[in-house]
C-alpha positions as CSV (number, residue, x, y, z in Angstrom):
1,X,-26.0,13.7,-8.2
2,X,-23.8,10.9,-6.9
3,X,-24.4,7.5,-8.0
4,X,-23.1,4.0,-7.7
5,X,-23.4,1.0,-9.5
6,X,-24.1,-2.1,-7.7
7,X,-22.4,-5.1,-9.1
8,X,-22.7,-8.9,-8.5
9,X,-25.5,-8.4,-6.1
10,X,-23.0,-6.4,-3.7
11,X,-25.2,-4.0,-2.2
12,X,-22.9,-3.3,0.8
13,X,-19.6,-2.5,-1.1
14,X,-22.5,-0.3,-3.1
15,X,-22.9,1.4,0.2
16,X,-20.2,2.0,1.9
17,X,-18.7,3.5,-1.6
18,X,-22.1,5.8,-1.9
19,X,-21.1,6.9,1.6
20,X,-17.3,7.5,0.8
21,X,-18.3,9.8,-2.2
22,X,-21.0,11.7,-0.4
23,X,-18.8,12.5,2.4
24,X,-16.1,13.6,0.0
25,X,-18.4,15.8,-1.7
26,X,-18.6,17.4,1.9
27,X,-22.4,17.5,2.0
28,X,-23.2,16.6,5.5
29,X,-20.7,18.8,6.5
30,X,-22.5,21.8,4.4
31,X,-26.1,20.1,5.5
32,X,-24.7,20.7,9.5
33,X,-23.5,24.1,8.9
34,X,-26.8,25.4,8.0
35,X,-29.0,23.9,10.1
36,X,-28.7,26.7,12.0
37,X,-27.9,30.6,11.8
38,X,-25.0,31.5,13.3
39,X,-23.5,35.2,13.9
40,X,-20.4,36.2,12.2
41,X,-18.5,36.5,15.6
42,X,-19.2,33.1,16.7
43,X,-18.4,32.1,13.1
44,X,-14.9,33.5,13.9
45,X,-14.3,32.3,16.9
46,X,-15.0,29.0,16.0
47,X,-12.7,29.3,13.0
48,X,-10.0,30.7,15.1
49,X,-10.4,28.0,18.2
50,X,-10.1,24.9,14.7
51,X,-6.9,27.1,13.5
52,X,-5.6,26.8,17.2
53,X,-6.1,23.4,17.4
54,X,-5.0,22.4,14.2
55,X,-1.3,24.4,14.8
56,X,-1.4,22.8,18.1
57,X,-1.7,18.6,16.6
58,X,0.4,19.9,13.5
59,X,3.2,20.6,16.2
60,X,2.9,17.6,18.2
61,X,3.2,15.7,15.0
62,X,6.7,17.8,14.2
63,X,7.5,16.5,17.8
64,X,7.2,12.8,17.2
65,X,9.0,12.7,13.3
């Protein structure tokens, strides 16, 4: 269970740290993936379409350096 401690009456920094930890522990992320059932072949063509995309920024950032 994440938790935060809230000190000198600063419940916003209190927040936005809560926030930064949950979406570290990759929750939401889990939380969206299962909202809904999806079939292995759209599972890998998802998967392959992020890999695709990911090669594709990786090599405009070898561009630019």
């Amino acid at each position: 269970m994440t938790h935060v401690v809230v000190r000198n009456g600063n419940v916003d920094g209190a927040l936005k740290k809560f926030k930064q930890k949950v979406a570290r522990s990759g929750i939401p992320s889990e939380f969206k993936k299962r909202e809904h059932y999806e079939k292995p072949g759209i599972k890998r063509r998802k998967a392959k379409a992020e890999a695709i995309k990911n090669s594709r920024k990786q090599a405009r950032r070898g561009e630019r350096d």
